[in-house]
C-alpha positions as CSV (number, residue, x, y, z in Angstrom):
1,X,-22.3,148.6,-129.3
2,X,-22.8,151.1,-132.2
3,X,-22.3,149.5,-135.6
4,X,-19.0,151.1,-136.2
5,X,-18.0,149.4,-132.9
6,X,-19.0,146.0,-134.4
7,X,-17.4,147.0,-137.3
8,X,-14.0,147.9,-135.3
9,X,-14.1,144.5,-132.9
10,X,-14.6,142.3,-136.0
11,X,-11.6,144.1,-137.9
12,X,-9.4,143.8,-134.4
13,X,-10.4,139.9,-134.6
14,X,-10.0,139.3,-138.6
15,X,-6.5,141.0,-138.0
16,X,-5.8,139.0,-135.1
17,X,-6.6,136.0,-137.0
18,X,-4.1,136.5,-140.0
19,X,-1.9,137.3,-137.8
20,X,-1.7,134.1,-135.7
21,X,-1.9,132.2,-138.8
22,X,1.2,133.9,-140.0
23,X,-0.1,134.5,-143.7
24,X,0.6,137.8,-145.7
25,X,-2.6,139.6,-146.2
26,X,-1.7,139.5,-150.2
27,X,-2.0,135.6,-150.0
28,X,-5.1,135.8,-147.9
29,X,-6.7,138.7,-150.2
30,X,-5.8,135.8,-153.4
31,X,-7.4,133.5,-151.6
32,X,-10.9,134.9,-151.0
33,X,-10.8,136.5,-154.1
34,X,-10.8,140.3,-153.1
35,X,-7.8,142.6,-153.4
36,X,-5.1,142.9,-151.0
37,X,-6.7,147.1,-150.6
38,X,-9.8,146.1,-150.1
39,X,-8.9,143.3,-147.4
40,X,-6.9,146.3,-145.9
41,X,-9.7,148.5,-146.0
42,X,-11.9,145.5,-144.4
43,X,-9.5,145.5,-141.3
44,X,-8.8,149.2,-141.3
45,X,-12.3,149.7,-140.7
46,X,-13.3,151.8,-143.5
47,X,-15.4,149.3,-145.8
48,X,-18.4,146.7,-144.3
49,X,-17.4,143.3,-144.7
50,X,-19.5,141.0,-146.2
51,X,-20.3,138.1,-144.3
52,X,-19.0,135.4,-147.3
53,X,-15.5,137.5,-147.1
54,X,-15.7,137.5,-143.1
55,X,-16.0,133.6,-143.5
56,X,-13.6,133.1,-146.1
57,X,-10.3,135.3,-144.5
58,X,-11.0,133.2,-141.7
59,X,-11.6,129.8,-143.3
60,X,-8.1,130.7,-144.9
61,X,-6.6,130.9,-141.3
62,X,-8.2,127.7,-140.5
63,X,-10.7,129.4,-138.4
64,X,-14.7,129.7,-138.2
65,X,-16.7,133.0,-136.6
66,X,-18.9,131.5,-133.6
67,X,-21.4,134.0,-132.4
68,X,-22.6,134.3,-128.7
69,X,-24.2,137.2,-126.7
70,X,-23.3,138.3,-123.0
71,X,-25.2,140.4,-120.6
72,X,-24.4,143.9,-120.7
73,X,-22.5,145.4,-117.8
74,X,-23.1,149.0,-118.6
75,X,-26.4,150.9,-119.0
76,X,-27.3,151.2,-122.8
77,X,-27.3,154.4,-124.2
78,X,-29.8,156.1,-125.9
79,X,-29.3,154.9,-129.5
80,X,-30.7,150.8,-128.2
81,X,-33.3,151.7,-126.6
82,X,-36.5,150.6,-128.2
């Protein structure tokens, strides 16, 4: 997965998140400290997030980030190989 594809499956899960936690992103945004825009922009794909803000928007939806890997089921492209 290219960065921007981690990028884009983080956003789709932050958005997720707020979502089921039924909060306005304005009260999240307040919460973490960051603007509502810039939370936008975080789950619109077109800023990084940083890791402390990826923790916080979900502590604020009374979740956590857990990271596992999986095998891969398709060949790699060209841009992983070593």
């Amino acid at each position: 997965m290219s960065d921007l594809g981690t990028r884009e499956a983080l956003a789709r899960l932050l958005w997720a998140e707020m979502a089921a936690a039924g909060h306005r992103q304005c009260d999240i945004a307040a919460a973490v400290g960051i603007t509502e825009k810039h939370l936008s922009q975080i789950v619109n794909v077109k800023v990084s997030a940083r890791p402390e803000f990826v923790d916080a928007i979900l502590a604020t939806c009374g979740r956590r980030l857990v990271v596992s890997t999986e095998p891969i089921t398709e060949p790699p492209d060209q841009e992983h190989r070593p």
